[in-house]
C-alpha angles and dihedrals in degrees: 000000000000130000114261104023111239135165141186083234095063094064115086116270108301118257130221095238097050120108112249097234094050101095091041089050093045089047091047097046098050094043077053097057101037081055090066103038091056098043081052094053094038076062087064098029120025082195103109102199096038089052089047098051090046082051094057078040090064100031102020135217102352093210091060095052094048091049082045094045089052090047085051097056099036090042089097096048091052095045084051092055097033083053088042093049097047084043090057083044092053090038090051100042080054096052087046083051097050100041079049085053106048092049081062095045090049092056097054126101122278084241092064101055093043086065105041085046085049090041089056087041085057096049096036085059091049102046083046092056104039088081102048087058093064085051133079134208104234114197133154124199112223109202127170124266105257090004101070093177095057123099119219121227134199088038124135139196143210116203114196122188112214115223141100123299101282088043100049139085148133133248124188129192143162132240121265128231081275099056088248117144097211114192100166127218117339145167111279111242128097125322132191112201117201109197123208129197121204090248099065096262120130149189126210146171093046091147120185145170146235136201131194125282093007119098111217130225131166135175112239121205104222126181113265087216148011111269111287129231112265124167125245135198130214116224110181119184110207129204122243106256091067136085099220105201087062091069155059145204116225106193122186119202089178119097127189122262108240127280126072098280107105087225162082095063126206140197118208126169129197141197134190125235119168094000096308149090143244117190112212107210108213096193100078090044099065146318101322119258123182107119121103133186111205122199127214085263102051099254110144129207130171113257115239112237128195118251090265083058095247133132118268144192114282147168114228095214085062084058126087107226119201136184088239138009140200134268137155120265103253124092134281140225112203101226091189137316124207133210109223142185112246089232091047085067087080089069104033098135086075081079086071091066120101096230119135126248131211096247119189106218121214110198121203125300095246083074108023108198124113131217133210119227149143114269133167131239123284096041122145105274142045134297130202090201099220119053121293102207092077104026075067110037092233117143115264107226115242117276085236096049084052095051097049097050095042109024097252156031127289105172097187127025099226094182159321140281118211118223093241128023110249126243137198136201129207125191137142093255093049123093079220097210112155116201123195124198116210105211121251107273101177096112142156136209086241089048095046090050096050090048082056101050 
């Protein structure tokens, strides 16, 4: 037989959840290790008996390891049913108690039972009402601009809890057929409420706040209609030292989106009802305008753009001109506006390039003193497109004298920044007569240099 002697009767009595190959495993690991151990001692001792029993010196009695090895991996699987067994004694001594328990209720006084059903009604009521007091009904009224008992339809809103990342969040909802912005009940803090027309006009930034245990409510003035067509007439007023008829003023209403990409470009209006504004983005009504050519004369046409929305290359005598054009009511912010030749019409897309132009910069008037730098296209102010310096005779200042001012050259002044953008505003009530100053251009060395001191 064997060394060591094991046998499948001298485990404990098998159990019905035991795996059937457990014993035999356990029978064939430790014989395996007893092997070695005793080839490894024969090699110091070729004495047979003497190396075994200094191998069950070492490990010990091999039946009690391997009766110690099965209680080990069944050890788990007996504390489960002994738990599960004292648990069914515990469950079983409770239902014996309550049913204990509910014989003796059901032997005590109807009075008695009146009271402890009105006592849970009592503490039901208050536990259902504790969280709605940390919550608050948020609604808004929409009612129409110069009619305020009409509700508005189509609107929607967008409702933004301010808060870290783990306390914030947005809701968004319609009007109903009452005009009523209905949020439900939510959390009290700081809220920020973005409103939306059908016709793609919003208002953003009302910002509010909750407080604990009070709903909030509060009436909002919207606009009955998207901005309406009015027309608009142009009025520049041009300086001395031009001929006028031989010019036009090219103004872009339009501005860049964000992002380092000159376009796409966008117009947006915008108007102000109750203190706030909502901002009308003419780009998802319908194909952009906003860019507008004026003649000596003041007559105004809309200058034609390519399908990427830059300037490109016409002949005046193909345009329309018109004392006064339309434009939707809103208000406007003046990108740029340049001051063109009318033969340099005839190469306008040159404008789209990023090259920079020599810009004279006017600061505020607060400190009225003007700088000369590089900027590129598309800056607040106004530009002749060709240099200025010699449209207008004026002395160019010495390449040297310009270094050294600025730090360094600028061999053409290409145009000139005004102090503040301008801004125009078109409503029905307003005569709606925009009037544009061109800067006074009729400079000297001498004067540019004292400007600069």
């Amino acid at each position: 037989m064997a060394w060591p002697e094991i046998s499948i009767g001298d485990f404990p009595p098998r159990r019905d959840d035991e795996p059937s190959s457990l014993r035999q495993d356990i029978i064939d690991e430790l014989s395996d290790h007893f092997a070695c151990a005793l080839n490894r001692e024969l090699l110091k001792n070729p004495d047979e008996q003497t190396a075994k029993q200094r191998v069950l010196n070492q490990f010990g009695d091999p039946v009690k390891i391997a009766r110690q090895l099965w209680l080990d991996a069944m050890k788990e699987k007996i504390m489960s049913q002994r738990i599960m067994t004292g648990i069914s004694v515990v469950a079983a001594v409770c239902c014996i108690a309550v049913v204990g328990f509910a014989w003796s209720m059901m032997k005590q006084s109807e009075r008695v039972n009146l009271k402890l059903l009105e006592h849970l009604n009592q503490k039901q009521t208050v536990l259902a009402g504790a969280p709605a007091e940390r919550m608050n009904a948020i609604s808004f009224q929409l009612v129409e601009q110069g009619d305020d008992e009409k509700a508005v339809v189509g609107f929607s809103g967008e409702l933004t809890k301010a808060g870290d990342k783990t306390d914030s969040f947005s809701i968004s909802t319609v009007v109903d057929d009452f005009g009523e912005l209905d949020f439900g009940q939510l959390p009290w803090g700081r809220y920020h409420l973005k409103l939306s027309a059908p016709w793609n006009e919003t208002c953003f930034n009302r910002e509010f706040t909750t407080i604990p245990g009070r709903d909030y409510s509060q009436t909002i003035v919207c606009p009955a209609s998207a901005p309406e067509d009015v027309p608009v007439r142009f009025h520049v007023n041009w300086p001395n030292k031009l001929m006028p008829d031989d010019w036009v003023v090219l103004c872009d209403f339009r501005y860049p989106l964000q992002g380092k990409e000159l376009v796409p470009f966008t117009l947006k209006s915008k108007r102000s009802i109750q203190n706030h504004f909502w901002v009308y983005d003419h780009n998802l009504q319908r194909a952009p305008k906003g860019v507008y050519l004026i003649s000596s004369d003041n007559r105004a046409s809309s200058c034609p753009l390519s399908s990427q929305e830059d300037y490109k290359n016409i002949n005046l005598e193909d345009l329309k001109l018109s004392s006064e054009i339309t434009m939707n009511e809103g208000e406007y912010h003046l990108s740029v506006f340049y001051l063109v030749h009318k033969d340099s019409l005839k190469k306008l897309s040159e404008l789209n390039s990023p090259q920079p132009f020599g810009i004279l910069a006017f600061t505020p008037e607060q400190n009225p003193r003007v700088r000369i730098y590089p900027r590129v296209r598309r800056g607040t102010g106004f530009s002749s497109f060709v240099n200025l310096f010699e449209e207008l005779k004026i002395e160019s200042p010495s390449q040297k004298h310009l270094k050294s001012l600025y730090g360094y050259a600028v061999t053409d002044l290409h145009g000139i920044q005004l102090p503040v953008p301008l801004n125009f505003t078109a409503a029905k009530e307003l005569p709606n007569v925009w009037e544009i100053n061109i800067p006074k251009m009729e400079w000297t060395r001498s004067d540019l240099e004292a400007m600069s001191n």
